[in-house]
Backbone as JSON Lines, residues from 0, in Angstrom:
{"i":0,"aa":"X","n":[0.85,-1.18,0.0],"ca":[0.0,0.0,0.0],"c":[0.89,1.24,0.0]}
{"i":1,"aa":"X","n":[0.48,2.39,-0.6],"ca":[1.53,3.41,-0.8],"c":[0.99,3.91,0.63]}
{"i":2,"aa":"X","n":[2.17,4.87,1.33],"ca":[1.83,5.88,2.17],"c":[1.19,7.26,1.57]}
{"i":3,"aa":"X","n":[0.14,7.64,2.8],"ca":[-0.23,9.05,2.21],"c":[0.38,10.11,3.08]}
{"i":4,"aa":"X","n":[0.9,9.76,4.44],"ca":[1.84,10.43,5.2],"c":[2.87,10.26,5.72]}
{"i":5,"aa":"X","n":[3.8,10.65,6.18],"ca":[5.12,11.1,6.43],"c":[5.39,11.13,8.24]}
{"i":6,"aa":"X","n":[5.96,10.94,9.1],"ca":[6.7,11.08,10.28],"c":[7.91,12.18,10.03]}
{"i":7,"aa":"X","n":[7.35,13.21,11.47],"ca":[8.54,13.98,11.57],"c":[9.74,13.51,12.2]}
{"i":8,"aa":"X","n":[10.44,13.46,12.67],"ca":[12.08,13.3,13.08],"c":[11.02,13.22,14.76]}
{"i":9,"aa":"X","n":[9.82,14.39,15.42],"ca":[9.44,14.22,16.56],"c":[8.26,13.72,16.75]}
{"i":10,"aa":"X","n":[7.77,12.89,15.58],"ca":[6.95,11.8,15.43],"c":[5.44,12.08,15.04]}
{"i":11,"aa":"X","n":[5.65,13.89,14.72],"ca":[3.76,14.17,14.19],"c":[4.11,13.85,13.16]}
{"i":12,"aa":"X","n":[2.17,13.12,12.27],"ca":[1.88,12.99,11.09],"c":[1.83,14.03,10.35]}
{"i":13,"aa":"X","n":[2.38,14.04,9.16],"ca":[1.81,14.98,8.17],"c":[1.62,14.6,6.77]}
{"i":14,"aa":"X","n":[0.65,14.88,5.95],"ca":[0.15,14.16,4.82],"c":[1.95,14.15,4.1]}
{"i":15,"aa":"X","n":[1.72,13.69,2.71],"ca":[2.91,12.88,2.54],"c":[3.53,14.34,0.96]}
{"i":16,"aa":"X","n":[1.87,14.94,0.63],"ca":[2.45,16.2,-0.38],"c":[2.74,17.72,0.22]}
{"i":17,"aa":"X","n":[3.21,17.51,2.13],"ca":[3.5,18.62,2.72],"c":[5.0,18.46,2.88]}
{"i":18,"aa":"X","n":[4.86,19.9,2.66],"ca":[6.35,20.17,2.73],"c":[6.96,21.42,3.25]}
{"i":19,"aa":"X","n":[7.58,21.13,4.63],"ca":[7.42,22.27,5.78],"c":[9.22,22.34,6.01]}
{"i":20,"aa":"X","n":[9.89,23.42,6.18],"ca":[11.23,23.61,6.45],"c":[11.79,23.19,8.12]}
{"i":21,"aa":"X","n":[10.83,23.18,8.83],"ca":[10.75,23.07,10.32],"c":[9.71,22.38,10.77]}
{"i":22,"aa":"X","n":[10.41,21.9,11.75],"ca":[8.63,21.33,12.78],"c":[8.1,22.48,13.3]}
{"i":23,"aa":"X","n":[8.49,23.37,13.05],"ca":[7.86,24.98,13.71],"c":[6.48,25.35,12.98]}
{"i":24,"aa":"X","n":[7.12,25.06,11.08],"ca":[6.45,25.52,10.41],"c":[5.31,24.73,10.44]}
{"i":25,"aa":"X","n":[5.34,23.13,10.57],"ca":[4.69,21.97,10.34],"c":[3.26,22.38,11.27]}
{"i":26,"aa":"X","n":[3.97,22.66,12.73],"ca":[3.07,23.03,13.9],"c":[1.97,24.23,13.6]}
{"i":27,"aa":"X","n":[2.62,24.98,13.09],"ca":[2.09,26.53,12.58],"c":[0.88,26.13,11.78]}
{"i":28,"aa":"X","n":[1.41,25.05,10.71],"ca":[0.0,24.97,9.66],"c":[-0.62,23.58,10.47]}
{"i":29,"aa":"X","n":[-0.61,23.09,10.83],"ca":[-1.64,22.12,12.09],"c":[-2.43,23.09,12.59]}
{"i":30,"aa":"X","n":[-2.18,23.51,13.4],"ca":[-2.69,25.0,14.14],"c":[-3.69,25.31,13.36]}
{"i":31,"aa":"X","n":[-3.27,25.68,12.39],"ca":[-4.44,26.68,11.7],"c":[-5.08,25.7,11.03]}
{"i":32,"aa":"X","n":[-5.07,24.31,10.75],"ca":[-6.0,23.69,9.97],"c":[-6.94,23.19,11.04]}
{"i":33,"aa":"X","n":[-6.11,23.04,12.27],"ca":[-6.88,22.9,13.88],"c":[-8.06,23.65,14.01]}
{"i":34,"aa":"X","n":[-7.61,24.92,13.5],"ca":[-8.96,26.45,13.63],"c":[-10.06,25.87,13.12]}
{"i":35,"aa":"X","n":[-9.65,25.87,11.52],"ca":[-10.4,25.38,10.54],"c":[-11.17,24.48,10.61]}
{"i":36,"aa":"X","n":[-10.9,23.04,10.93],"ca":[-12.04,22.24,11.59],"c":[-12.78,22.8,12.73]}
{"i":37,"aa":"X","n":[-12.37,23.24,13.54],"ca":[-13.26,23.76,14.95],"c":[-14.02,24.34,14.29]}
{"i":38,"aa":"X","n":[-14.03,25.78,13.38],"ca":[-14.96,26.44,13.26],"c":[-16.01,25.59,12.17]}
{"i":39,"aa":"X","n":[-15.33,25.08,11.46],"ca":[-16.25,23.93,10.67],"c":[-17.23,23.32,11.19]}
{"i":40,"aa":"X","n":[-16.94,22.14,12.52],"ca":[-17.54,21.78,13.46],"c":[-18.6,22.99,14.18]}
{"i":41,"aa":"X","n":[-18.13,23.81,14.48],"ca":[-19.03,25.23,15.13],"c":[-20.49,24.78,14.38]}
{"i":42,"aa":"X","n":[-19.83,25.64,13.02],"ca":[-20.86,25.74,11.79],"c":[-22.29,24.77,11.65]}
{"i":43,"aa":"X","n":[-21.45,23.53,11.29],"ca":[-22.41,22.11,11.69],"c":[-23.36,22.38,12.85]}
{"i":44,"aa":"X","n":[-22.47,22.32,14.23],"ca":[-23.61,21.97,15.2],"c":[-24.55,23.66,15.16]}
{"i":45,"aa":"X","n":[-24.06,24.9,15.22],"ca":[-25.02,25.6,14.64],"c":[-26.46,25.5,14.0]}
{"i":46,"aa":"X","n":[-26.24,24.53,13.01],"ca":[-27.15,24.11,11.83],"c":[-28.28,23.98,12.99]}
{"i":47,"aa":"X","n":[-28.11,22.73,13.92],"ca":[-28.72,21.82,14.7],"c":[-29.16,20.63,13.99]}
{"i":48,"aa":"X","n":[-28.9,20.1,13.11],"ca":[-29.25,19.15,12.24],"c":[-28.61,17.96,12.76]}
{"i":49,"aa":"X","n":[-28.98,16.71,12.74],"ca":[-28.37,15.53,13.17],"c":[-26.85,15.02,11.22]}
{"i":50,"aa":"X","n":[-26.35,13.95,11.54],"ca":[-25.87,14.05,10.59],"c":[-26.52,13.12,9.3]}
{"i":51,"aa":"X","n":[-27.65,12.34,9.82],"ca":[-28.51,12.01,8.75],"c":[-29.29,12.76,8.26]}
{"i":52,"aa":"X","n":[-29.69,14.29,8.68],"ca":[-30.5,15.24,8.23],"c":[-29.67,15.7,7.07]}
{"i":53,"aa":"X","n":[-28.34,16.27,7.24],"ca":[-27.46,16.43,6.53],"c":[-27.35,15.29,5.31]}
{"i":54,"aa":"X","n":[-26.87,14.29,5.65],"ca":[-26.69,13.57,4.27],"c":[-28.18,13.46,3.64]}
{"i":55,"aa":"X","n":[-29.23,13.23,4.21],"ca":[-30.14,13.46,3.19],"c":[-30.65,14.65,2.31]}
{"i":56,"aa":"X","n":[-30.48,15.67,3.32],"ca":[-29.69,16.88,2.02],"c":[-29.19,17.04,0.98]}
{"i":57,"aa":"X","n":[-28.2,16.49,1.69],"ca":[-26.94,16.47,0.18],"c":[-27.77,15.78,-0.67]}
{"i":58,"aa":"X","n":[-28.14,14.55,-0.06],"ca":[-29.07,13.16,-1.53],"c":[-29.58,13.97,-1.99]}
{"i":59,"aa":"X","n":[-30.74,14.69,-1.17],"ca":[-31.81,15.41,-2.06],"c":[-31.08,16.71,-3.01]}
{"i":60,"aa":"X","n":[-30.27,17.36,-2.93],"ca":[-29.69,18.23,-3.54],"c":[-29.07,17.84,-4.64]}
{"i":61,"aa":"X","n":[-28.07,16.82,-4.67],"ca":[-27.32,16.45,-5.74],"c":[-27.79,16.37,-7.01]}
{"i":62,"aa":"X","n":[-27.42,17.33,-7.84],"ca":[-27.53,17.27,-9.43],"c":[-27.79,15.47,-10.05]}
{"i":63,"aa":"X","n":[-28.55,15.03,-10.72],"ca":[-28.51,14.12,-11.6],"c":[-28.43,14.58,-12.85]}
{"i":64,"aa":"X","n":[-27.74,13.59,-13.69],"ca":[-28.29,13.61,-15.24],"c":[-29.09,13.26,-15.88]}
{"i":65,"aa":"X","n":[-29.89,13.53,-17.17],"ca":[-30.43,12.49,-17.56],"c":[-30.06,11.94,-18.27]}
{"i":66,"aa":"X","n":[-30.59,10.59,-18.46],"ca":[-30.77,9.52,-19.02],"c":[-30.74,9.59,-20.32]}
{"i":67,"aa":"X","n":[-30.4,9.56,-21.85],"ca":[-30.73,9.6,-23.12],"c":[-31.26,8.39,-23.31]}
{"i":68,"aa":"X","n":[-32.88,8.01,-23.62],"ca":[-33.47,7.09,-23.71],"c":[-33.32,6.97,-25.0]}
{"i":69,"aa":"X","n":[-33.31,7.92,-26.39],"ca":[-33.91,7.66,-27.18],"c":[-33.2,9.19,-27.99]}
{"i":70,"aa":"X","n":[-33.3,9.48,-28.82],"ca":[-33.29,10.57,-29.87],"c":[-34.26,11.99,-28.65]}
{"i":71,"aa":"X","n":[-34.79,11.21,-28.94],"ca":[-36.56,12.29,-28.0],"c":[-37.06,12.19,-26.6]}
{"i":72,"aa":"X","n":[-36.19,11.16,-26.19],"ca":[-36.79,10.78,-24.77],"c":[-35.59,10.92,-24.0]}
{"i":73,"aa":"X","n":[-36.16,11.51,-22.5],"ca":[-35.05,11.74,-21.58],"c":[-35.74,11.14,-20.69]}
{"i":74,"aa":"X","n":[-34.68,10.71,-19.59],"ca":[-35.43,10.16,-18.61],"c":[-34.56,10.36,-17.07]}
{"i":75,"aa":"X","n":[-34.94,10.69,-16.34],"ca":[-34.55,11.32,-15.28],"c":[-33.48,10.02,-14.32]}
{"i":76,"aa":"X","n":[-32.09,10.88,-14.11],"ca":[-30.95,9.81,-13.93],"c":[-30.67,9.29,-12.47]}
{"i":77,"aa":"X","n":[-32.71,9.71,-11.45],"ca":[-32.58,8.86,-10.13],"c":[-33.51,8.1,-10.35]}
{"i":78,"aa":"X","n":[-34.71,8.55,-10.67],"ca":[-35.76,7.72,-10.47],"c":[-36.8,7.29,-11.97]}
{"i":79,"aa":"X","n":[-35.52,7.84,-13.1],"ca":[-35.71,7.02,-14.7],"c":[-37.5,7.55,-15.07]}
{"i":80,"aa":"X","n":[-37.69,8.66,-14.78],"ca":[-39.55,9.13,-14.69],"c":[-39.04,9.91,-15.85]}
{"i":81,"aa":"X","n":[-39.75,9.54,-17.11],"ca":[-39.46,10.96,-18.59],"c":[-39.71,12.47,-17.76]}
{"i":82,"aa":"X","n":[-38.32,12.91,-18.58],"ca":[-38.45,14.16,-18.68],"c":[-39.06,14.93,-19.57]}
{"i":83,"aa":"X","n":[-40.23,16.36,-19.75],"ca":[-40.86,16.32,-21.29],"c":[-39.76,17.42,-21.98]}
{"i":84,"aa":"X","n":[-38.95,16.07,-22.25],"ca":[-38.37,16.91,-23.54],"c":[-38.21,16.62,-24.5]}
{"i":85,"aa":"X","n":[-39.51,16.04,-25.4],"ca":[-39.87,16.21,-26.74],"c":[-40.3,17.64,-26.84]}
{"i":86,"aa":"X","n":[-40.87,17.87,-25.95],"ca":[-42.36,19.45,-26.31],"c":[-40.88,20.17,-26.3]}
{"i":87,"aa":"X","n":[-39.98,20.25,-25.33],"ca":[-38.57,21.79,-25.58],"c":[-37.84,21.56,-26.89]}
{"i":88,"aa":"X","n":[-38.17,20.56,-28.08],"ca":[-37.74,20.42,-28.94],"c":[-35.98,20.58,-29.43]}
{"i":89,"aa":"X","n":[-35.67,19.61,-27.76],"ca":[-34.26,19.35,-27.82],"c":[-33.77,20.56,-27.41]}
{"i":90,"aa":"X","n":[-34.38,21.43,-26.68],"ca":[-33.64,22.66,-26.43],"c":[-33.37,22.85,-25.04]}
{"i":91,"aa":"X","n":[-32.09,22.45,-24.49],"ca":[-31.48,22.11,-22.94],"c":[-31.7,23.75,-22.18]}
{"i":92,"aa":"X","n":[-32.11,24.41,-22.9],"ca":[-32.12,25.87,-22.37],"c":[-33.04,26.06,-21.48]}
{"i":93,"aa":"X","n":[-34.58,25.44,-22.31],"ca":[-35.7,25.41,-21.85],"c":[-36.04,23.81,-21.24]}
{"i":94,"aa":"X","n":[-35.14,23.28,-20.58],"ca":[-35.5,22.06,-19.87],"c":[-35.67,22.35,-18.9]}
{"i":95,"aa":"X","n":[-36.88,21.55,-18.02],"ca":[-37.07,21.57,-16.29],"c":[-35.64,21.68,-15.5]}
{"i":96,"aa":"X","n":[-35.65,22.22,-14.74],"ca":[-34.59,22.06,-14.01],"c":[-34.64,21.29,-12.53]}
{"i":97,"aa":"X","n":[-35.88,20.56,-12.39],"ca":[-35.8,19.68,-11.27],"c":[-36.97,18.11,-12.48]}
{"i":98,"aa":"X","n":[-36.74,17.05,-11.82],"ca":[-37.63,16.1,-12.01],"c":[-39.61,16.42,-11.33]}
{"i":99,"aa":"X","n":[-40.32,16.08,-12.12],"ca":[-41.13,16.09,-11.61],"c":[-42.1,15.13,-10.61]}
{"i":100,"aa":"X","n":[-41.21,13.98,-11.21],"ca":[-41.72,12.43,-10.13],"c":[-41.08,12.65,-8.83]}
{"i":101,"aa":"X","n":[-39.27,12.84,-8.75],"ca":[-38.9,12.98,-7.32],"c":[-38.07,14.11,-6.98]}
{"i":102,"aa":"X","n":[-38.25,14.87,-7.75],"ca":[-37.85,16.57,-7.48],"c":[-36.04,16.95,-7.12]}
{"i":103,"aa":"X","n":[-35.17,15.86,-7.53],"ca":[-34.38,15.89,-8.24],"c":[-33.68,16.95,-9.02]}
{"i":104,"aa":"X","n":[-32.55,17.88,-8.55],"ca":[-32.5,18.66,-9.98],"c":[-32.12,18.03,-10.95]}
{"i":105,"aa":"X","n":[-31.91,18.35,-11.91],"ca":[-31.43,17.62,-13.12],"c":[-30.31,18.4,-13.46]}
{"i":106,"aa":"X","n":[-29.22,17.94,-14.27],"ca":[-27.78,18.66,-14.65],"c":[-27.62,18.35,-16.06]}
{"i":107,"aa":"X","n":[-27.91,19.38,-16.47],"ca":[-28.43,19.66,-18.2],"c":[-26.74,19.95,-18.53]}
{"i":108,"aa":"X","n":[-25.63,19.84,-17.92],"ca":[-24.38,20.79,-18.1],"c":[-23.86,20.4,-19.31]}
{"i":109,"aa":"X","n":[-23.82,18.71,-19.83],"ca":[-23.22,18.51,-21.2],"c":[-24.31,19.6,-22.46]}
{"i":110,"aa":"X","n":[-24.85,20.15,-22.85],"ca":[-25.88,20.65,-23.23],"c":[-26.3,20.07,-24.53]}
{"i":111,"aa":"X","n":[-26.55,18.24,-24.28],"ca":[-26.87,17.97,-25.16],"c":[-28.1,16.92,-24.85]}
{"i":112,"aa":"X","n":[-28.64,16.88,-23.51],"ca":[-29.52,16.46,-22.75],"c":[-29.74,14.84,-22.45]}
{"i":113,"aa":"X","n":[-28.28,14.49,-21.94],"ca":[-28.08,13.32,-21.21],"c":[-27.01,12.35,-21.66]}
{"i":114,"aa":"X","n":[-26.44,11.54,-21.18],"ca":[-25.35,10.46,-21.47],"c":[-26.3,9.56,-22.68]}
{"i":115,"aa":"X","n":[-25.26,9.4,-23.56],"ca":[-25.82,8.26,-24.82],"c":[-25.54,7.03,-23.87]}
């Protein structure tokens, strides 16, 4: 297995693409990535959300694609429910931007309205 971190000479970890002149410096940026999670953590419990509230968030948020069923048919890339985009006459401009079966956004970004 490759390593992804490194031992100092006074035995802290540090990922393996850091590269610090001192254990001074090493300590210095710990420190502040130390901050960085805390206030991260802050943030979170702030929310008050448990952390399955959160990941179902994210689920529900996450962009899908669609589906290229067909020349004319799209079909939505969670829950496979047509998208109507025969009537936008192939025009990704004017496509829904969520599913209408499970409300889903959809990610029109290749702008050619779904994976072949």
């Amino acid at each position: 297995m490759k390593r992804l971190t490194i031992r100092t000479p006074k035995g802290a970890a540090l990922k393996m693409n850091d590269t610090y002149q001192s254990e001074a410096e090493a300590k210095d940026d710990l420190m502040r990535k130390y901050r960085i999670a805390i206030e991260r953590l802050a943030d979170y419990e702030d929310m008050g959300l448990t952390p399955e509230e959160v990941a179902e968030l994210v689920k529900r948020t996450t962009r899908v694609k669609p589906y290229a069923e067909s020349d004319a048919d799209r079909l939505c890339g969670h829950c496979y429910s047509y998208i109507d985009w025969d009537a936008l006459n192939g025009r990704v401009e004017d496509a829904p931007k969520y599913c209408k079966s499970c409300g889903k956004p959809i990610d029109w970004s290749d702008k050619k309205g779904g994976a072949e």
